[in-house]
N, C-alpha and C positions, 0 to 999 in steps of 0.2 A: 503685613502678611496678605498673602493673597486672598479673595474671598472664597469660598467654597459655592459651589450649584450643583449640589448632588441633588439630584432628586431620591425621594423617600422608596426604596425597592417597598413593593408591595407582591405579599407574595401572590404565585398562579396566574401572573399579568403578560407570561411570556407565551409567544405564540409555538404553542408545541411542535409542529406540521415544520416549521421552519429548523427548527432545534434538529429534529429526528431527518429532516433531506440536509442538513450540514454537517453533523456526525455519522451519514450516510456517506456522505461525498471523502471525507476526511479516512474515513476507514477503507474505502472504497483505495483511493490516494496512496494512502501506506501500505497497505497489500501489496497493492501492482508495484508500487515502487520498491519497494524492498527487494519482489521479485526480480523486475529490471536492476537491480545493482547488483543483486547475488550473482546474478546469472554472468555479467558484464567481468565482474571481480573473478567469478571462476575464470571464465576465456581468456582473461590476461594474463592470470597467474599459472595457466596450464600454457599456453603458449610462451610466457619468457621467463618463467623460473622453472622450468621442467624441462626435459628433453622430447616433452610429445609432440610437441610442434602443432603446426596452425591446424591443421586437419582434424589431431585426435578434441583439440582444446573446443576447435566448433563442432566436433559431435559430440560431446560432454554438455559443453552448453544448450545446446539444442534438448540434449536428452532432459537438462535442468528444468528448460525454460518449458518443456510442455509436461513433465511429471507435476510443475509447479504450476501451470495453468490448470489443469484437471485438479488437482489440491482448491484451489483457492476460488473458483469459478462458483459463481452465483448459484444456491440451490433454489430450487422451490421449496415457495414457502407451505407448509403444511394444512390443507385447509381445514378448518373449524369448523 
C-alpha cells in the first residue's frame, strides 16, 4: 500500500487574505461569465430559431448584456 504524507490540518493555519482574493476572483469569474454565455445563447437563439433575424437578436443582446452589466457591477462597499 501506498504510504500516506498527510500533514496534520491544524486549525486557523490558513492565510485568510488569500482565501477571501480567490473566492473573490472565482465569484468575480461566474458572474461575468454566466453573463457572457446568456447573453451569447440569447443572440443565437434569436437569430436562427426565430424569425427576428440578425438585427433584432443583436439589439435584444445588447439590451441583455448592459441591463446585466448595471445588475452585477461592483457596488461600493458601505463604510463602517
Amino acid at each position: 500500500m501506498a504510504e500516506q504524507h498527510a500533514i496534520p490540518h491544524t486549525h486557523g493555519d490558513m492565510d485568510i487574505k488569500a482565501h477571501e482574493a480567490s473566492f473573490h476572483a472565482f465569484i468575480l469569474m461566474s458572474k461575468w461569465g454566466s453573463l457572457t454565455v446568456a447573453t451569447g445563447v440569447l443572440f443565437l437563439v434569436l437569430w436562427f430559431c426565430t424569425g427576428a433575424g440578425f438585427g433584432a437578436a443583436l439589439i435584444a443582446a445588447i439590451v441583455v448584456a448592459v441591463l446585466g452589466f448595471l445588475v452585477l457591477r461592483e457596488k461600493a462597499a458601505p463604510a463602517h
